[in-house]
N, C-alpha and C positions, 0 to 999 in steps of 0.2 A: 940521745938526741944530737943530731949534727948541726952545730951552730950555722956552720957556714951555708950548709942545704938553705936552711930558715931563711936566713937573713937576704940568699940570694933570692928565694923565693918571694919575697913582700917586694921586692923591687923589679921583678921581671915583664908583669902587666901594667905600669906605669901607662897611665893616659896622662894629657897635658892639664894644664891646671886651669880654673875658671879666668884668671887675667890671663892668661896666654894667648887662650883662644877669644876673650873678648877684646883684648890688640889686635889679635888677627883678622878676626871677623870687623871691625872698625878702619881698619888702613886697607882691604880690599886685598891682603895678601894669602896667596892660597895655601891651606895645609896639606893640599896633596900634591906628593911629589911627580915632575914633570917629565923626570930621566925616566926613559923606558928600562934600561935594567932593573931601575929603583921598584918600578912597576911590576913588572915580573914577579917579583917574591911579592906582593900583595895578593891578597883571596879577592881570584876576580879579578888579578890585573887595577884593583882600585876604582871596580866601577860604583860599586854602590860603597858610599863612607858617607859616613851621619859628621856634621863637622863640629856639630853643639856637643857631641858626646866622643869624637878622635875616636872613631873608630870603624875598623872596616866590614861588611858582612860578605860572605861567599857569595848568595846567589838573591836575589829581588824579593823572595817568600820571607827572608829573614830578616829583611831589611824593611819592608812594610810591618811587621810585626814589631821590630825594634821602635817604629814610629808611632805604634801604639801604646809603648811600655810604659810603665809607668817610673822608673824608672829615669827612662828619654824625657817625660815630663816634666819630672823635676829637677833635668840638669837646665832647660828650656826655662822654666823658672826662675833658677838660679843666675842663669847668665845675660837675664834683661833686668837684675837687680844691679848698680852701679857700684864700676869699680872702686876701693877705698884708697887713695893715693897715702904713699909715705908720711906726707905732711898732714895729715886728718888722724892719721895713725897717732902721730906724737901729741897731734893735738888732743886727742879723746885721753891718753895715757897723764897730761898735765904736763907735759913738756914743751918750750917755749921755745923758737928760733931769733927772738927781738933781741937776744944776749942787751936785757934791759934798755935798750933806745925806744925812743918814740910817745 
């Protein structure tokens, strides 16, 4: 077994993470890119991209089907559930920021 194969392999299809894209999708900033060479190496040129799921499909047949998955549904699901900020985090853990005042 080649470690390095592996380990390169778990991190090759990296899609973005549920707070990335619900930043993204909230401040109106787009996840596709504008540069036309950046374009070019996309399948499609970057016409059809699902933006709840960061990713791109070849041709329109694949892309409506992606819209049906189920899959697609449940990242859609997951990312009108609200983000957990840092401070909610420590707070659910028991950890306090008042360093005793108040």
């Amino acid at each position: 077994r080649n470690r390095k194969y592996y380990r390169r392999s778990l991190t090759r299809n990296r899609v973005r993470d549920l707070d990335q894209i619900q930043t993204a999708l909230k401040n109106g900033t787009s996840l596709v890119p504008t540069d036309l060479e950046e374009k070019l190496e996309l399948p499609a040129m970057g016409k059809f991209y699902c933006a709840s799921c960061d990713r791109y499909f070849i041709n329109e047949l694949s892309f409506a089907r992606h819209l049906k998955s189920k899959p697609h549904k449940r990242r859609i699901k997951a990312l009108k559930a609200e983000i957990y900020t840092q401070k909610e985090a420590e707070a659910a853990a028991g950890l306090t920021t008042d360093n005793g005042q108040g």
